[in-house]
N, CA, C, O and CB atoms as a CASP TS submission, in Angstrom:
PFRMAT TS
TARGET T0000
AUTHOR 0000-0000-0000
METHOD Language model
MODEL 1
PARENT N/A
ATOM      1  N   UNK     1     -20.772  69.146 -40.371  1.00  0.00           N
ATOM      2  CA  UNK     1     -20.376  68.511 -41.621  1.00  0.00           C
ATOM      3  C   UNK     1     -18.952  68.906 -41.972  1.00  0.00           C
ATOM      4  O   UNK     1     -18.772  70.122 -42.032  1.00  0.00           O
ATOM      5  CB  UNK     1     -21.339  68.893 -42.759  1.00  0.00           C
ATOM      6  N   UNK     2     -17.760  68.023 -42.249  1.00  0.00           N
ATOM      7  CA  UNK     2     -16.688  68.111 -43.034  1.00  0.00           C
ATOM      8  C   UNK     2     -16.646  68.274 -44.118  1.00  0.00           C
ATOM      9  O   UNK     2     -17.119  67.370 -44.808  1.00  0.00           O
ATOM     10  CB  UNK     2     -16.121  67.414 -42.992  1.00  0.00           C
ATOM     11  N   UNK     3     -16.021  69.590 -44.880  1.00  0.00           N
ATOM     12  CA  UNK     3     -15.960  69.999 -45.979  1.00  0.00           C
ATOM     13  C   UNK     3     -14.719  69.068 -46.726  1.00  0.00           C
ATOM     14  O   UNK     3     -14.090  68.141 -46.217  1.00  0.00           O
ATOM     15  CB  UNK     3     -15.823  71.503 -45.870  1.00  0.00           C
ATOM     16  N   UNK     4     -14.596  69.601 -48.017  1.00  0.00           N
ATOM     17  CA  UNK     4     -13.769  69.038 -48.921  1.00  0.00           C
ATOM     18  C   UNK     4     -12.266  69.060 -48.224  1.00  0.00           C
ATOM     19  O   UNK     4     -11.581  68.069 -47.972  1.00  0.00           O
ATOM     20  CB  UNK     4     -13.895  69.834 -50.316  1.00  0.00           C
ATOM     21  N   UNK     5     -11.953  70.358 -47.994  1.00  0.00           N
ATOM     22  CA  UNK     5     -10.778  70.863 -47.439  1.00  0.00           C
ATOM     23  C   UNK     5     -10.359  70.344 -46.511  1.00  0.00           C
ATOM     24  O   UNK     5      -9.328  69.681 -46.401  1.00  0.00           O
ATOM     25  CB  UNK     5     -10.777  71.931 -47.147  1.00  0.00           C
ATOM     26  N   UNK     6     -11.429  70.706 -45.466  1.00  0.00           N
ATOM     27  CA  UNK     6     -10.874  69.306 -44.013  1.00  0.00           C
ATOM     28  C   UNK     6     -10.612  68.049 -44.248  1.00  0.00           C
ATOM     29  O   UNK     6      -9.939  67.437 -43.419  1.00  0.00           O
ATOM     30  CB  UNK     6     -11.957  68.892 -42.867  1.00  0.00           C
ATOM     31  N   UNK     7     -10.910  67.634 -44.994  1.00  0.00           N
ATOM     32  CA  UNK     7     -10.696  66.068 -45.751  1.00  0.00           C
ATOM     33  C   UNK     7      -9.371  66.029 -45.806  1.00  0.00           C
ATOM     34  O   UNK     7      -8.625  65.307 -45.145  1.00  0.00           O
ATOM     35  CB  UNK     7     -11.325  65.776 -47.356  1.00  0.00           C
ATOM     36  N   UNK     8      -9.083  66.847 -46.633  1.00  0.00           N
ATOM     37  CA  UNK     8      -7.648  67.137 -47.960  1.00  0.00           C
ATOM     38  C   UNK     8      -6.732  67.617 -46.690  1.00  0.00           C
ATOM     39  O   UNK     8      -5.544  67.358 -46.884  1.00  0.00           O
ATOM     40  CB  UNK     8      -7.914  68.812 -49.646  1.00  0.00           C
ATOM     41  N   UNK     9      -6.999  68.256 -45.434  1.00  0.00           N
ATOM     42  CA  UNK     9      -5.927  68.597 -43.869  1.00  0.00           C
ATOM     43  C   UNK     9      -5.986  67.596 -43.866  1.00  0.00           C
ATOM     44  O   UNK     9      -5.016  67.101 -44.441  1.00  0.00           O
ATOM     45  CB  UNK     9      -6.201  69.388 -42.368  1.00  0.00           C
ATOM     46  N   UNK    10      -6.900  66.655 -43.366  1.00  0.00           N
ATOM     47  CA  UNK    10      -6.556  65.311 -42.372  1.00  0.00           C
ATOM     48  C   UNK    10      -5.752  64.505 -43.099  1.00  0.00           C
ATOM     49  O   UNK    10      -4.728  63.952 -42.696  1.00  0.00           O
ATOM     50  CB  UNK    10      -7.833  64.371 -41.884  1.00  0.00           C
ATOM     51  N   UNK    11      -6.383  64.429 -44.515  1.00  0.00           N
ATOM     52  CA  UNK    11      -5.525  63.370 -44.966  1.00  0.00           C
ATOM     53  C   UNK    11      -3.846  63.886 -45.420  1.00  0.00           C
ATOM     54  O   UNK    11      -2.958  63.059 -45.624  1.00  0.00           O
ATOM     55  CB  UNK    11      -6.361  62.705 -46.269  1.00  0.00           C
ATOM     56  N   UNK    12      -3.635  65.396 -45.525  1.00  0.00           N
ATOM     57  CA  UNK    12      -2.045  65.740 -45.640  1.00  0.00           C
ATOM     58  C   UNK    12      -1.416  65.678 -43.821  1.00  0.00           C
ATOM     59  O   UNK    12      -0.232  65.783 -43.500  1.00  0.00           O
ATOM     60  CB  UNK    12      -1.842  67.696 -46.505  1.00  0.00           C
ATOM     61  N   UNK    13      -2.371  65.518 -43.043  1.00  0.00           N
ATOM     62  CA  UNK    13      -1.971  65.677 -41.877  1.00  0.00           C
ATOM     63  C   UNK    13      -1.590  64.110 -41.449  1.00  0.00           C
ATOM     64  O   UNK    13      -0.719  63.789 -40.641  1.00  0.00           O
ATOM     65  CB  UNK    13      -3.054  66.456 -41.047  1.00  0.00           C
ATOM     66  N   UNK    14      -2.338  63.347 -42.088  1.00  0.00           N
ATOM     67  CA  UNK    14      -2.305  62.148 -41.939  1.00  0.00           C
ATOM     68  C   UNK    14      -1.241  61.142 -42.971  1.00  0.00           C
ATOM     69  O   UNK    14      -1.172  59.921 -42.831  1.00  0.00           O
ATOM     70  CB  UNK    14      -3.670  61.899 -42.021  1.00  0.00           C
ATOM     71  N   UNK    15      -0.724  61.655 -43.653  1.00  0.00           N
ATOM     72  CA  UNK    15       0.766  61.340 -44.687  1.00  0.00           C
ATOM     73  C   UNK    15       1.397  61.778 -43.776  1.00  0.00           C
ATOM     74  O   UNK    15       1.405  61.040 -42.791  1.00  0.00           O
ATOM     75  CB  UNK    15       1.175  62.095 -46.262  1.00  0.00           C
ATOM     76  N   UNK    16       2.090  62.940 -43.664  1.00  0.00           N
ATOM     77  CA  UNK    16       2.916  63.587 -42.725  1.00  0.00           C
ATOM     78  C   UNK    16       3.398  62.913 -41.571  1.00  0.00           C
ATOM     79  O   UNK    16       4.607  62.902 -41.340  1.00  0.00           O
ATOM     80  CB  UNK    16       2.322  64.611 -42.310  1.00  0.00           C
ATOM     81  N   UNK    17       2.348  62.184 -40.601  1.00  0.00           N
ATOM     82  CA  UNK    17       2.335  61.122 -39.604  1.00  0.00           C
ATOM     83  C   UNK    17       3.361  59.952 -39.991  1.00  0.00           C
ATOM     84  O   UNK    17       4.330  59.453 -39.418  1.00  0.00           O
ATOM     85  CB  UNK    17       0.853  60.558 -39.473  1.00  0.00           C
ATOM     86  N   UNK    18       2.696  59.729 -41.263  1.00  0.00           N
ATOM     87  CA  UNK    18       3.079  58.109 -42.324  1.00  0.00           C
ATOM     88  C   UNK    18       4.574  58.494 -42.278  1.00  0.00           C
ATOM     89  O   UNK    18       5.483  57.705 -42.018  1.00  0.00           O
ATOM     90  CB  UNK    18       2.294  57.916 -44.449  1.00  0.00           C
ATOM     91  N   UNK    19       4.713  59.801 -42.563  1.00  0.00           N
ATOM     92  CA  UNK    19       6.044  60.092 -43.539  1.00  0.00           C
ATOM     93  C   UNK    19       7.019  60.239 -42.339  1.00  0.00           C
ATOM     94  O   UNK    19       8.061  59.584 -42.324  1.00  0.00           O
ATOM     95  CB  UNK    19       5.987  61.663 -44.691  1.00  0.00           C
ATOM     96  N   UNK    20       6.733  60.990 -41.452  1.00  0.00           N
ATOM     97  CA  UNK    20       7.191  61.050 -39.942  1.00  0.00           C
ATOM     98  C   UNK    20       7.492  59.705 -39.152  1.00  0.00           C
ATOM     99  O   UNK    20       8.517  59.844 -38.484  1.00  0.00           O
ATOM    100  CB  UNK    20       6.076  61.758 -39.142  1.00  0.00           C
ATOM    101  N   UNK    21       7.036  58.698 -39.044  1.00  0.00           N
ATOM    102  CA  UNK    21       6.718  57.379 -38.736  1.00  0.00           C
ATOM    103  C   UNK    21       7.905  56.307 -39.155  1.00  0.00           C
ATOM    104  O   UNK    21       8.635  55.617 -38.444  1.00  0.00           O
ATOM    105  CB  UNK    21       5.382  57.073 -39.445  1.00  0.00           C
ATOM    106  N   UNK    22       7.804  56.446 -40.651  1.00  0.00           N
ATOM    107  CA  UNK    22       8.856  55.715 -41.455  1.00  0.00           C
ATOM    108  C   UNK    22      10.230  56.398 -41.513  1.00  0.00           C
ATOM    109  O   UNK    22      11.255  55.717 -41.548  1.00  0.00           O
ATOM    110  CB  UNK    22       8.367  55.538 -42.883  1.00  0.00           C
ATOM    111  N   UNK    23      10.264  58.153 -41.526  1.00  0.00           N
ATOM    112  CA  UNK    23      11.539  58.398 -40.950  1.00  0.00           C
ATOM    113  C   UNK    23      12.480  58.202 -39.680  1.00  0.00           C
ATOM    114  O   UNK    23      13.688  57.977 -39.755  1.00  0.00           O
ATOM    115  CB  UNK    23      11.507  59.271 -41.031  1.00  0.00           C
ATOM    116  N   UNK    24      11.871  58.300 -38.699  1.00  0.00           N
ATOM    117  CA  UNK    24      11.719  57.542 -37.178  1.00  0.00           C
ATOM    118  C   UNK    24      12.369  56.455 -36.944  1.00  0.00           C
ATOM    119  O   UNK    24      13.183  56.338 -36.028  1.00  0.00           O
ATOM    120  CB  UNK    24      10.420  57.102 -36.824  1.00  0.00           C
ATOM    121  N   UNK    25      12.040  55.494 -37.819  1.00  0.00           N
ATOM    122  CA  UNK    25      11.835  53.894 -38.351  1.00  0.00           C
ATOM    123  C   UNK    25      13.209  53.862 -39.077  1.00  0.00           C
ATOM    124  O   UNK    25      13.937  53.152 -38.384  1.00  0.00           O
ATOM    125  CB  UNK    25      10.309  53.515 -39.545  1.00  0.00           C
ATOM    126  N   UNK    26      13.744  54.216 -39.932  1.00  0.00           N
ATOM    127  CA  UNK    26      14.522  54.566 -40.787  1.00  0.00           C
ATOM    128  C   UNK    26      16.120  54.876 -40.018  1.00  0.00           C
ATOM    129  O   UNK    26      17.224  54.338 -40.101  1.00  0.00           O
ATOM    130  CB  UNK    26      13.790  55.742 -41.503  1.00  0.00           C
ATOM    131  N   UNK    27      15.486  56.173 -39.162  1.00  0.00           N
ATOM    132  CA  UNK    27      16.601  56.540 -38.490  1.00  0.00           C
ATOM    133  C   UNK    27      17.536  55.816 -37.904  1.00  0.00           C
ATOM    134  O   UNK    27      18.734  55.654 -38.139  1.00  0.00           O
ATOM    135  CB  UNK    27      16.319  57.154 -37.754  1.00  0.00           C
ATOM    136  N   UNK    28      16.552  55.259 -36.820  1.00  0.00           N
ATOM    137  CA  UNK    28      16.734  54.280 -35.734  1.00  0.00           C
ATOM    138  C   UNK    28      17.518  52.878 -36.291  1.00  0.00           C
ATOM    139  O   UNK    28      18.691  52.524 -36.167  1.00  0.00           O
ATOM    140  CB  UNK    28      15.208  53.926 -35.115  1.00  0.00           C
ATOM    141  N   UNK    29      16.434  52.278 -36.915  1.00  0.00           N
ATOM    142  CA  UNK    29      17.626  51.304 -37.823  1.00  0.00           C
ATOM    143  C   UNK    29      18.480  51.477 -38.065  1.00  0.00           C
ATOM    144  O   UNK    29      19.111  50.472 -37.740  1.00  0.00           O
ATOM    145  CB  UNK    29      17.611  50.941 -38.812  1.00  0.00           C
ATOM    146  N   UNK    30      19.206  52.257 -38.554  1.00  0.00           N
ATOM    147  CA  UNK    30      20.238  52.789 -39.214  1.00  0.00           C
ATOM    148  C   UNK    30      21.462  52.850 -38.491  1.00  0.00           C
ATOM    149  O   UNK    30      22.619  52.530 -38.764  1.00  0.00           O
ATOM    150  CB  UNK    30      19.914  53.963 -39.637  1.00  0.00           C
ATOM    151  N   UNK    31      20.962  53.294 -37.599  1.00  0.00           N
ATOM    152  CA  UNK    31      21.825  53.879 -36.524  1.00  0.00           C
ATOM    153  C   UNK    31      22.202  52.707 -35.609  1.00  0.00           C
ATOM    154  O   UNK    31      23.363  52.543 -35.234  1.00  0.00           O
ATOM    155  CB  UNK    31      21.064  55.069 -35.689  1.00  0.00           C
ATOM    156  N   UNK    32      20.963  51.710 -35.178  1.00  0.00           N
ATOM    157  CA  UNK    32      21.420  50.945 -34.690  1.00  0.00           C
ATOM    158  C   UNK    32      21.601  49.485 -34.993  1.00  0.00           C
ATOM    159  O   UNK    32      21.626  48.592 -34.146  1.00  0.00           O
ATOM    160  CB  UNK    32      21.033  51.167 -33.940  1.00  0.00           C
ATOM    161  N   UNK    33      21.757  49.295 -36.663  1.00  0.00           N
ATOM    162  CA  UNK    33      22.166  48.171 -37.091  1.00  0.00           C
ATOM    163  C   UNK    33      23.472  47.403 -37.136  1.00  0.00           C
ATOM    164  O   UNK    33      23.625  46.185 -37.225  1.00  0.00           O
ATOM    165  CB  UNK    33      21.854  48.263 -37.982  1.00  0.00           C
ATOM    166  N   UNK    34      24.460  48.444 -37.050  1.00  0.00           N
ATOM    167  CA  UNK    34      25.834  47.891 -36.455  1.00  0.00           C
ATOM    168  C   UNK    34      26.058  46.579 -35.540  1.00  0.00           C
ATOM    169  O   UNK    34      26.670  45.517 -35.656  1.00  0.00           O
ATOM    170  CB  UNK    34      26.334  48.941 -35.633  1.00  0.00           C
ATOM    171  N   UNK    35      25.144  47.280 -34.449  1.00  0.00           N
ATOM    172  CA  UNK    35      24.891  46.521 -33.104  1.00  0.00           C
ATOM    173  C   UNK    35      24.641  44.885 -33.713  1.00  0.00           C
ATOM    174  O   UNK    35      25.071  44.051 -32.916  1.00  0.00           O
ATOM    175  CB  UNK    35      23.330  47.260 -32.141  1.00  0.00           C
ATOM    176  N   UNK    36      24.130  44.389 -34.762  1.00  0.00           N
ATOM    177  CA  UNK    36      23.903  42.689 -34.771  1.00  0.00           C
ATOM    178  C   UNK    36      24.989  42.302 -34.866  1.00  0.00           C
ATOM    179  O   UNK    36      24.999  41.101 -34.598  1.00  0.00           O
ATOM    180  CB  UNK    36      23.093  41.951 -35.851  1.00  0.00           C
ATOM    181  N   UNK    37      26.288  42.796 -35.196  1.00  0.00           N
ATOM    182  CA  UNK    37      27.107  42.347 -35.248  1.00  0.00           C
ATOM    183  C   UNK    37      28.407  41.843 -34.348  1.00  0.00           C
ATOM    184  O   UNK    37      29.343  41.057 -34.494  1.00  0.00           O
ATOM    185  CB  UNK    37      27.120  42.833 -35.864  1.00  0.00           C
ATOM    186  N   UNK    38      27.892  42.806 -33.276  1.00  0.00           N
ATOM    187  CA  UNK    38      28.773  43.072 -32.282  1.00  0.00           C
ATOM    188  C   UNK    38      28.308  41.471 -31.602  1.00  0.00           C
ATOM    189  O   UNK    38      27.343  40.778 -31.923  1.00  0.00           O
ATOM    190  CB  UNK    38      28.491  44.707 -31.335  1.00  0.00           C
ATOM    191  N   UNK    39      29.549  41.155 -30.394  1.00  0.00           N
ATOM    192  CA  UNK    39      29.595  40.252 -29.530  1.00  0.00           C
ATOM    193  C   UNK    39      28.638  40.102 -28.415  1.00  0.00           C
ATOM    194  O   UNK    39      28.032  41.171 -28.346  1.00  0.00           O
ATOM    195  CB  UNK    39      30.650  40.333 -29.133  1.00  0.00           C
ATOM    196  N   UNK    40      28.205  39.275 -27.498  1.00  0.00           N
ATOM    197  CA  UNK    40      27.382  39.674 -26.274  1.00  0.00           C
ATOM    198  C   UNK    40      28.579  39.759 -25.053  1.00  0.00           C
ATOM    199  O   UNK    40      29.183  38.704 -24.858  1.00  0.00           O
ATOM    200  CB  UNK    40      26.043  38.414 -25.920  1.00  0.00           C
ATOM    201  N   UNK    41      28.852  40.592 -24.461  1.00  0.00           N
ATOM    202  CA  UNK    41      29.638  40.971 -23.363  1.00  0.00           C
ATOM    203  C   UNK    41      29.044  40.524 -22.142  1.00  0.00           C
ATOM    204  O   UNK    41      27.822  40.481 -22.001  1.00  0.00           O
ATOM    205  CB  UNK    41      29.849  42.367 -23.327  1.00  0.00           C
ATOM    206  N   UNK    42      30.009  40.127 -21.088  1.00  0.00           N
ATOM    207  CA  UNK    42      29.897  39.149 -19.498  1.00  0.00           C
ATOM    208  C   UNK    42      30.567  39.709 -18.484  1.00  0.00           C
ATOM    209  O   UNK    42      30.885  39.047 -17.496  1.00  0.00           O
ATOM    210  CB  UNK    42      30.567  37.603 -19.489  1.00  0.00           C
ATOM    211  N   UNK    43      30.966  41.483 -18.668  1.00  0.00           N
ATOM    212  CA  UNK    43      31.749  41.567 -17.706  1.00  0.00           C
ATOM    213  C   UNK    43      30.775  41.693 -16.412  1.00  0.00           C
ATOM    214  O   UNK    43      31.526  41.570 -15.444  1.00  0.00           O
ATOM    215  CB  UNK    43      32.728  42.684 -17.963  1.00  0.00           C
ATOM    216  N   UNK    44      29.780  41.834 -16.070  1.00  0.00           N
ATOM    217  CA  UNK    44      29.528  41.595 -14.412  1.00  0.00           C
ATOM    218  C   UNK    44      28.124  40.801 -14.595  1.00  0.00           C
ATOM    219  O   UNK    44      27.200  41.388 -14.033  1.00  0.00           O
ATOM    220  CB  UNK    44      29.352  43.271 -13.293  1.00  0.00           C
ATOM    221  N   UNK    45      27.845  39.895 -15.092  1.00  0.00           N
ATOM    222  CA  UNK    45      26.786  39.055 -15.232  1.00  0.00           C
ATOM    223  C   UNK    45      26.340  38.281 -13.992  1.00  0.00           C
ATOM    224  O   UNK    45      25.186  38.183 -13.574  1.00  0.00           O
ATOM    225  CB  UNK    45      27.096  38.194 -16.241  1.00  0.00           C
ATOM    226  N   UNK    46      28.316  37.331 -13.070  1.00  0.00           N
ATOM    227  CA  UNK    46      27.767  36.202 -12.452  1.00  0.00           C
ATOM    228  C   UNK    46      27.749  37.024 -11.621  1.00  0.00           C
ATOM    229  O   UNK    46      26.642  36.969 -11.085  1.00  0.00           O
ATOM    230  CB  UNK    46      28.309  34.856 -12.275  1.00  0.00           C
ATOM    231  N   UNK    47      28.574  38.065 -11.021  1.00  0.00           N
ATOM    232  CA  UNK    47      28.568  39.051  -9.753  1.00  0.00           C
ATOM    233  C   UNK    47      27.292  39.364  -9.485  1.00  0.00           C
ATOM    234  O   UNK    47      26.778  39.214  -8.376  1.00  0.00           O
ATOM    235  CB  UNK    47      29.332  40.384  -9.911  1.00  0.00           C
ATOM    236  N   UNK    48      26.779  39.766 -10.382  1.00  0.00           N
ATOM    237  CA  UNK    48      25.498  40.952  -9.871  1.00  0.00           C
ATOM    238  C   UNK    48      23.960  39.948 -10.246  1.00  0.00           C
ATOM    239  O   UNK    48      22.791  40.115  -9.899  1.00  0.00           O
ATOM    240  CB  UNK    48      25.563  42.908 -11.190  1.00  0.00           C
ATOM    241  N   UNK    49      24.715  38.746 -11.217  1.00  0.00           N
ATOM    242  CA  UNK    49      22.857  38.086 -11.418  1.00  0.00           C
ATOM    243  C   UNK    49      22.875  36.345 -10.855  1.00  0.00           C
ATOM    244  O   UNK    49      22.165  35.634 -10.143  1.00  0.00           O
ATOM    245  CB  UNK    49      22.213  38.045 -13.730  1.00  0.00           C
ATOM    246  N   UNK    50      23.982  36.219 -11.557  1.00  0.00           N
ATOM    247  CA  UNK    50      23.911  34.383 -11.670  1.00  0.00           C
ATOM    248  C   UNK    50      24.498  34.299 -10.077  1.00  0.00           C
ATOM    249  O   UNK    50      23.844  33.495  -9.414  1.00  0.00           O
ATOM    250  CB  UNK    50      25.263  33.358 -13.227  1.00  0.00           C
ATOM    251  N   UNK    51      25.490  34.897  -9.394  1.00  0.00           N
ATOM    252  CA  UNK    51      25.962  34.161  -8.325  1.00  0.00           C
ATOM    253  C   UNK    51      26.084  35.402  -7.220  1.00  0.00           C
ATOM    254  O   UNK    51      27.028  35.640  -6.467  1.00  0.00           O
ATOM    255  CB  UNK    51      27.410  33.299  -8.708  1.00  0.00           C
ATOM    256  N   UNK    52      24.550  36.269  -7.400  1.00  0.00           N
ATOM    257  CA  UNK    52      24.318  36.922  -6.336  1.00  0.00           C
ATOM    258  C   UNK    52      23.068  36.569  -5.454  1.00  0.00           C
ATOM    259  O   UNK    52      22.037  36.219  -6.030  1.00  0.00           O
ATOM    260  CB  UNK    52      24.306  38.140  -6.732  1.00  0.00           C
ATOM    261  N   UNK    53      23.116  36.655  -3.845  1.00  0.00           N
ATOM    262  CA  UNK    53      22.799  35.638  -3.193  1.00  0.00           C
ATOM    263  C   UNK    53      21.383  36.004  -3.204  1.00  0.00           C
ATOM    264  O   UNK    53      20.522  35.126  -3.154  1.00  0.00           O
ATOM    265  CB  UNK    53      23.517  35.403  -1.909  1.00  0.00           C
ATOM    266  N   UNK    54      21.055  37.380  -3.273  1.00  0.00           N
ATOM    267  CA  UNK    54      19.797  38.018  -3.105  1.00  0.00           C
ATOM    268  C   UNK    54      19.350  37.489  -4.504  1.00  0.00           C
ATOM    269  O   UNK    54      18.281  36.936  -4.246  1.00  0.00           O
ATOM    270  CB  UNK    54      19.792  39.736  -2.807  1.00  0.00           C
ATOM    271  N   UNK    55      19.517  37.386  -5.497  1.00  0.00           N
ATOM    272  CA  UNK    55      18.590  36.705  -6.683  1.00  0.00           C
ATOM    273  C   UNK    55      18.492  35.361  -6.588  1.00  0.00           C
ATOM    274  O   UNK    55      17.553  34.632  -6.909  1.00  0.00           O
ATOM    275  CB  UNK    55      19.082  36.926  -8.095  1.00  0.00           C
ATOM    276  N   UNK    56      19.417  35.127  -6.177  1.00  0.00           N
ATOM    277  CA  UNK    56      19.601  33.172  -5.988  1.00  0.00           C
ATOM    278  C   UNK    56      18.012  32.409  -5.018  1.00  0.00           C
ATOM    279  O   UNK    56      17.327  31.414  -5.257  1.00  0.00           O
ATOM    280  CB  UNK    56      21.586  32.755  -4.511  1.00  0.00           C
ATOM    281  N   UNK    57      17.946  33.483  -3.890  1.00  0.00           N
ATOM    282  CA  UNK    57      17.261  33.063  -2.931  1.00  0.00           C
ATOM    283  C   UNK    57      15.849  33.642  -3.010  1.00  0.00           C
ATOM    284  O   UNK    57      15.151  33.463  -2.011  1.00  0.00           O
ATOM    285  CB  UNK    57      17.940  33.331  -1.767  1.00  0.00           C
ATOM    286  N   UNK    58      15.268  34.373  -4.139  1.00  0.00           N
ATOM    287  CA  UNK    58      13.800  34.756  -4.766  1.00  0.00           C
ATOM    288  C   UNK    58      13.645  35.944  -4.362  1.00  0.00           C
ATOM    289  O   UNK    58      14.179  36.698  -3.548  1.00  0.00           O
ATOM    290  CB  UNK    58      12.526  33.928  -4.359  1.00  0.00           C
ATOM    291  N   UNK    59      12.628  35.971  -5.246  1.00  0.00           N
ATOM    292  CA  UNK    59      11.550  37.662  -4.159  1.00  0.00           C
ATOM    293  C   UNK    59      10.745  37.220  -3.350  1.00  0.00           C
ATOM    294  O   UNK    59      10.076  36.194  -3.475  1.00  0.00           O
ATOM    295  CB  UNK    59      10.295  38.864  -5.050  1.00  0.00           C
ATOM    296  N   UNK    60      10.754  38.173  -2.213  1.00  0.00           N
ATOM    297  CA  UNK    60      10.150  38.430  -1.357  1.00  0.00           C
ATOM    298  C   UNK    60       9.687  39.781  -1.149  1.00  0.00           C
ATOM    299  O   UNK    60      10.378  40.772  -1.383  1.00  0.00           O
ATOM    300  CB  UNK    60      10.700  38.003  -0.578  1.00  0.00           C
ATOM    301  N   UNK    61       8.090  39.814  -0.550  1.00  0.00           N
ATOM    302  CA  UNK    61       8.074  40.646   0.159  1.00  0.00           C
ATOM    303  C   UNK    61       9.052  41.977   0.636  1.00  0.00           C
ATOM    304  O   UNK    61       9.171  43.017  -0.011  1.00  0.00           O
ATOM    305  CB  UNK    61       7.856  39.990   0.790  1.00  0.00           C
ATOM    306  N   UNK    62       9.700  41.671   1.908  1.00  0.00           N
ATOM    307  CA  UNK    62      10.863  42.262   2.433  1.00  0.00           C
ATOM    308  C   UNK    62      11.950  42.558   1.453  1.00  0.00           C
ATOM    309  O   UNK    62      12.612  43.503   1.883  1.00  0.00           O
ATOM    310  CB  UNK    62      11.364  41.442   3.435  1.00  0.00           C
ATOM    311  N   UNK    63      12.387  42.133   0.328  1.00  0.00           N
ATOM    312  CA  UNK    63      13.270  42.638  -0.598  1.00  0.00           C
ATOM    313  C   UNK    63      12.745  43.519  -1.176  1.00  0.00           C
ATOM    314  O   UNK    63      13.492  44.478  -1.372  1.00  0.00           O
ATOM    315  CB  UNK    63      13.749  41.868  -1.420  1.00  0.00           C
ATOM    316  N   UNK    64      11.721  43.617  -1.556  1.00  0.00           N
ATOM    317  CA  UNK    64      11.191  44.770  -2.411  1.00  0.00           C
ATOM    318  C   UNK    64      10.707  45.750  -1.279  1.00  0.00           C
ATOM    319  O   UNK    64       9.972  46.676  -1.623  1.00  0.00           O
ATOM    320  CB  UNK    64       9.903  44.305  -3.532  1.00  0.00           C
ATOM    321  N   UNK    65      10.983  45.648  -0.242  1.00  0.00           N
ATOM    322  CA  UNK    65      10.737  47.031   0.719  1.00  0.00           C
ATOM    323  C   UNK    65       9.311  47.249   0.967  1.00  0.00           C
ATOM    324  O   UNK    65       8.743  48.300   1.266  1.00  0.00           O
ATOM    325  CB  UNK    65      11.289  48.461   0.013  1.00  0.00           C
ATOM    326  N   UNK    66       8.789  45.973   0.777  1.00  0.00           N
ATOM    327  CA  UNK    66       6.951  46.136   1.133  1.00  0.00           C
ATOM    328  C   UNK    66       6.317  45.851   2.742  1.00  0.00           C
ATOM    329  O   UNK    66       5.290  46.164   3.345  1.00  0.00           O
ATOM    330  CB  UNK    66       6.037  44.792   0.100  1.00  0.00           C
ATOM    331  N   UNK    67       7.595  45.054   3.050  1.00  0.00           N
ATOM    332  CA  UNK    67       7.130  44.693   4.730  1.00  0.00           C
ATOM    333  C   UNK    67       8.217  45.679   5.439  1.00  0.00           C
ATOM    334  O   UNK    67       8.267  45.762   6.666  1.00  0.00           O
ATOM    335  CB  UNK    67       7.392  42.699   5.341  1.00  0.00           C
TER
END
């Protein structure tokens, strides 16, 4: 049986979480809300995705080092 007290832990243990959670939350935003503002950058996009030959031509097997 759970007493009164264990109640009154879980549930300060269980704010703490809340309170921990939303600071976290808080932080992070914060920190990284600048970023919507910024531009989207292209310096090696077509090189390495759009006009490289190994993505152009699919996965395979053998590309991923399975055969």
């Amino acid at each position: 049986m759970s007493t009164q007290s264990d109640n009154s832990r879980e549930n300060l243990s269980l704010r703490y979480k809340y309170i921990i959670c939303v600071l976290l939350f808080v932080v992070t935003t914060s920190v990284f809300w600048q970023v919507l503002t910024f531009a989207f950058i292209f310096y090696d996009d077509p090189s390495y995705v759009t006009d490289n030959p190994h993505v152009i031509s699919g996965l395979t097997w053998r590309k991923l080092g399975l055969q």
